[in-house]
N, C-alpha and C positions, 0 to 999 in steps of 0.2 A: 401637743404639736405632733406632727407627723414622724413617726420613725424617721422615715425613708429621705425626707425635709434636716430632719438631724446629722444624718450618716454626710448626706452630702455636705453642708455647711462644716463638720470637719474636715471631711478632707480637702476643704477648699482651705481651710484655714492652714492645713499641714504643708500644701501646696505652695502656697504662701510662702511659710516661713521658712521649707527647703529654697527655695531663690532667693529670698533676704540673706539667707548664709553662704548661700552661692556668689550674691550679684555686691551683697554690702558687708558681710558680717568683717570680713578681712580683706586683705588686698588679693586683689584676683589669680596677680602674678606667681602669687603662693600659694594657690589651691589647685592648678591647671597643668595639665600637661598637655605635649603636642605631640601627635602619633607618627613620625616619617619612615616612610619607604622609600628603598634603591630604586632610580628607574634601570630598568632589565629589560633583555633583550628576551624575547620570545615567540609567542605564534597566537594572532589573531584570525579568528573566524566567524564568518555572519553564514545566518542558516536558516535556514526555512523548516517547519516541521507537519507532517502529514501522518494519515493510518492507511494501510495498506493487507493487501492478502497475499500468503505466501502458496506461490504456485507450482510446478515442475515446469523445466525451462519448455521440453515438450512433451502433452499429453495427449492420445489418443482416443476418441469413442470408437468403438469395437460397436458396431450393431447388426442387425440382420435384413435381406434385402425381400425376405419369403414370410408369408405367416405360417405360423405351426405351432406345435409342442417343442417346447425344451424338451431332449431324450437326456444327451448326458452334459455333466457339464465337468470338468477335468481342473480345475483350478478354485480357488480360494483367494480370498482375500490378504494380501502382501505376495503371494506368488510369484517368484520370479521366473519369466518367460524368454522365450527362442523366438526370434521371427521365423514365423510360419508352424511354429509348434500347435497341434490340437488344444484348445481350451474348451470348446461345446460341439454339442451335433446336436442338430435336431430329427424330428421324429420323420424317415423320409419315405412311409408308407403313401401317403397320396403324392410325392412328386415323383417317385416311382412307379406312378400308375400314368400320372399324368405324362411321366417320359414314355412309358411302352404306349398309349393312346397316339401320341405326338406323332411316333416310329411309326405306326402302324398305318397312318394318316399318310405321314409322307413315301411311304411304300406304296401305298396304294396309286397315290399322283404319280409317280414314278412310272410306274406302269402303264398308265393312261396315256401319259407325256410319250412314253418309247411309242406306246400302239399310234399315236397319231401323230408323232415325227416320219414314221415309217409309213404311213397312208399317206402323210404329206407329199414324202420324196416320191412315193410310185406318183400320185397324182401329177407333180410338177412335171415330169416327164412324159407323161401321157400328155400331159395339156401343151406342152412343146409339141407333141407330135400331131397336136389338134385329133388326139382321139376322144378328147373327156371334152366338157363346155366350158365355158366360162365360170358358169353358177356352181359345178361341180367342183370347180378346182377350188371357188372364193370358199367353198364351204371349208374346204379339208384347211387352207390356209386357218381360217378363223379359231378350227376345232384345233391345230395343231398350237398356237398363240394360247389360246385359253387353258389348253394343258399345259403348258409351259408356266405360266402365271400361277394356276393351282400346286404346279410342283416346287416353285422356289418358293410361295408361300408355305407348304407343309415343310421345306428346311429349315424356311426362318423358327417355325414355331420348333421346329425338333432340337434346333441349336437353342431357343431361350428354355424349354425343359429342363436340356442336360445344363447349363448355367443355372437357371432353380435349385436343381440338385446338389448343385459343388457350395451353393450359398449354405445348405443345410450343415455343411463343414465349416468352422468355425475357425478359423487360426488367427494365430497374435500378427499384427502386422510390422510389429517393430521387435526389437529386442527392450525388457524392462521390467517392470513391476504392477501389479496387478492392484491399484488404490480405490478400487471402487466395484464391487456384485451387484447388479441391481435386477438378476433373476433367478433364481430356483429349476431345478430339474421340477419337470411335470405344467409348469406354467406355460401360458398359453400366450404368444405375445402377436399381434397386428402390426403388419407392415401394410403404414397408408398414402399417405402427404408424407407421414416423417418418418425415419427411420430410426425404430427403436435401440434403444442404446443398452447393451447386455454387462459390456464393461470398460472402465477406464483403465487405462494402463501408461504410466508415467516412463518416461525413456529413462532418465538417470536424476536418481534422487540425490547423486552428491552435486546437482546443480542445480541451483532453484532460483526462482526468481518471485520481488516482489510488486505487484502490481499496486501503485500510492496513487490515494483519488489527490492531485496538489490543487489548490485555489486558484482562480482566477487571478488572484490578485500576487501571487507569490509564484505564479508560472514564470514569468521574463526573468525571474535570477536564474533558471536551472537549464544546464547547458550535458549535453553528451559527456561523459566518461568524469562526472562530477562524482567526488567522491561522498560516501552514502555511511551512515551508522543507522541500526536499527535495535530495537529490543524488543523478546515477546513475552506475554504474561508468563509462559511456560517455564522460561530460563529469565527471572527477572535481574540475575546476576552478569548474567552475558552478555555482554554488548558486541552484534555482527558486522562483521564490513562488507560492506557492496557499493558499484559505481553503478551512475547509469548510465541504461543501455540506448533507450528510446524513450521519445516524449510523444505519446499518442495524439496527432492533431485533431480527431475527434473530440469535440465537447461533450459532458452529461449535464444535464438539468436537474434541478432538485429541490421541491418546493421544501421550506420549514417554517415554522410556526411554533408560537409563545401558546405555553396552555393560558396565559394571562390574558393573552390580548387574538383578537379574530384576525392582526396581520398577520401576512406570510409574506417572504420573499424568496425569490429562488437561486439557489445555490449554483454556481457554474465552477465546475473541477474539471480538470484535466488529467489523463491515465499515465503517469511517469512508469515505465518499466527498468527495475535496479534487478543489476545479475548477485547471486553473491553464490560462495563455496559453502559447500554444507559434506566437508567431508565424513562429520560423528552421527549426521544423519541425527542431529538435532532441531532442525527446521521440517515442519510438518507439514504436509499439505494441507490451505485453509487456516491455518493459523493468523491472527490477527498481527499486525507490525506496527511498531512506532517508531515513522521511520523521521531521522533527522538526515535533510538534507544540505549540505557545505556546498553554498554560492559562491564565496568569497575566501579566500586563505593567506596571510601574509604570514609567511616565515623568516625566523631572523630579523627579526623588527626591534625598535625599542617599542616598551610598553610600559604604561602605568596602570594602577588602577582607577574606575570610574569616579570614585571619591576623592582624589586627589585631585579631578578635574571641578571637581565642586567646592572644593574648600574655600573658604572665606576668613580670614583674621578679622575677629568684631572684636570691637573697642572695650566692650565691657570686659572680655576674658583676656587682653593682653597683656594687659598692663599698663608696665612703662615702655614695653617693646616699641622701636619703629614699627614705621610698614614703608616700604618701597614699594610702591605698585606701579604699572604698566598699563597703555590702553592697549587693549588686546583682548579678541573676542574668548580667544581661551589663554588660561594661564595658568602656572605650577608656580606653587609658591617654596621656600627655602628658608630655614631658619638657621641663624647664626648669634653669637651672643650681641650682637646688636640688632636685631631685630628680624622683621619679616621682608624678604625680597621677592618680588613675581619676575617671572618671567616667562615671557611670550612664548606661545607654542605653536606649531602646525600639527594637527591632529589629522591621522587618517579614519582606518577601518576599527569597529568597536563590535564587538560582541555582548551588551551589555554589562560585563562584570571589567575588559580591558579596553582601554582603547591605542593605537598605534600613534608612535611620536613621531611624525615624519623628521621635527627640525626644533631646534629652540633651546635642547638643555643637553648635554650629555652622558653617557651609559653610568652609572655608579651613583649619580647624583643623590641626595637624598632630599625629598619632596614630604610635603607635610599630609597629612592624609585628612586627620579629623582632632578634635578637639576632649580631653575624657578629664575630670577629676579625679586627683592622687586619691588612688586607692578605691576608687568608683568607675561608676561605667561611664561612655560618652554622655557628655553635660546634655546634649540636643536629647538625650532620654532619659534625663534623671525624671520631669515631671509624669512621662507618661509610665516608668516603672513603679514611682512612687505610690500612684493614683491607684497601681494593678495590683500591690502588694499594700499598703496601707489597712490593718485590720479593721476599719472605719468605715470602708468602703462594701458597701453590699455585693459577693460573689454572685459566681455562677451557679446555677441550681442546686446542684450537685454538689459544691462546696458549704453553702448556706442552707440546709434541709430545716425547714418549720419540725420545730414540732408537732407532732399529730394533733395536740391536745389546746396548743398554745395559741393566741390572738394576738393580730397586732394592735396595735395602741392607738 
């Protein structure tokens, strides 16, 4: 016969004969105990839970509006900065050329403009005194217009020069910390479409915020100034507080998929922004969050636990006990030396492990929870401890090792 065919037939047999001791061997009333708890008054919460990134409440890109070389660059990474403090300069040998060309450009117009404003006004007055022609005078008008247009064009170019030039200066725009280098002295960067980003710089790190992707489905509990617990891998000991601040009404999209299976569905999250205090400057930028978010809070409640909302007096472990029972969709039961009594309850808010007693029993009462054998654990798992722990039973790998050498039968 089969090992494997063996092991289990005992322990189906042990199985067995643990419940015959349980269910018949003695009277039940003398094997059984009944576990109660006070109802108490305390704090229920229903919560929602999301992951998030933690951010600086405000960050800056620092980039540059000129291409060039990086010449210096005056800062590092953590660096704390001055609005308007030098952080880089670049290399300003061609926009230095390019401002003296500019100048020399608009000098030039300049002089043109004066020569044939002053040919204009003598003309206009001749042509009042009908000493010049008509053709003569339209001419000086045109020439003097067109110098005029040449000359406030070579300003405009002379003023975008000298602005080129002050770009090659670099300063912090805010006061803060320096969280991000993303160029080197010597390196050569293009300004095109976008403007290249040199550095981030975070205003105050003792204020951070986290940005949590929430569910579509778990968006309508979260409201403004809700209050927020988070935790990060970093400090897995520390639990943070923050409220939120803003619920981003933009949607994201997000396809996922089973490596099992060719479906996918797409994911629809919502951007919740929670502020929180980070005065030890334990909160990182970029750090991942697990953030729990409190929809729901009743303080100063009664409260039981979810198991006493479950409990049932069965017949076979009472005894000779009554039962008084009650129709009523929830109900707490009571024991006394005559028996078992229910009574009706109005139940509110449940956080999985409590739920809130609106109405039905009063503070102190003592409520039954669950059902345990003297000197054993809860009867509802004597079979399946027995089953896990019975020497009969084939372990887990790791428990049960073949011998290298050995076969089975």
């Amino acid at each position: 016969m089969n090992k494997k065919i063996v092991i289990t037939l005992a322990a189906a047999v042990i199985i067995v004969a643990v419940c015959f001791w349980i269910f018949g061997g003695q009277k039940a009333q003398n094997k059984v105990d009944f576990v109660t708890e006070a109802v108490r008054t305390g704090d229920v919460s229903n919560y929602i839970t999301a992951t998030g990134t933690i951010e600086p409440v405000t960050e800056v890109q620092v980039g540059t509006q000129v291409s060039g070389i990086i010449d210096k660059i005056y800062v590092d990474y953590n660096s704390v900065v001055k609005k308007g403090q030098l952080i880089a300069e670049m290399d300003k040998v061609t926009l230095l050329s390019d401002l003296e060309s500019a100048r020399a450009t608009c000098d030039g117009a300049k002089a043109e403009f004066d020569y044939q404003q002053k040919l204009y006004e003598r003309n206009r007055t001749l042509h009042e005194k009908q000493l010049i022609s008509d053709t003569d005078y339209e001419e000086s008008v045109y020439n003097y217009q067109r110098a005029q247009s040449s000359y406030l064009q070579s300003k405009a170019e002379l003023a975008r020069a000298e602005r080129d030039l002050s770009y090659a200066t670099i300063t912090s725009p805010i006061d803060g910390v320096v969280t991000s280098k993303d160029v080197e002295e010597g390196q050569t960067v293009a300004s095109g479409f976008e403007t290249p980003t040199l550095f981030n710089i975070a205003a105050d790190l003792t204020k951070m915020q986290v940005v949590a992707d929430v569910d579509e489905a778990d968006i309508a509990g979260v409201h403004d100034s809700a209050r927020v617990t988070f935790t990060v891998d970093a400090y897995p000991d520390d639990v943070f507080e923050g409220i939120v601040r803003q619920i981003r009404l933009g949607s994201t999209n997000s396809s996922s998929s089973s490596s099992t299976s060719t479906t996918s569905e797409t994911v629809v999250t919502y951007e919740v922004v929670i502020t929180a205090d980070n005065p030890d400057l334990k909160l990182k930028p970029r750090l991942t969050a697990n953030v729990t978010i409190y929809t729901d809070t009743r303080s100063g409640v009664l409260t039981v636990s979810n198991k006493a909302l479950r409990f049932v007096p069965e017949s076979k472990l009472i005894g000779k006990r009554t039962v008084t029972d009650c129709d009523a969709p929830h109900k707490l039961w009571t024991l006394d030396e005559s028996g078992f009594t229910a009574h009706a309850v109005e139940t509110g808010l449940s956080d999985g492990q409590r739920t809130e007693i609106i109405s039905g029993i009063a503070e102190g009462t003592q409520v039954v929870t669950e059902t345990v054998l003297k000197g054993m654990m809860p009867a509802a798992e004597v079979s399946q401890e027995n089953a896990e722990r019975s020497p009969f039973m084939p372990g887990p790998p790791d428990r049960n090792k073949k011998n290298k050498e050995g076969k089975e039968d």
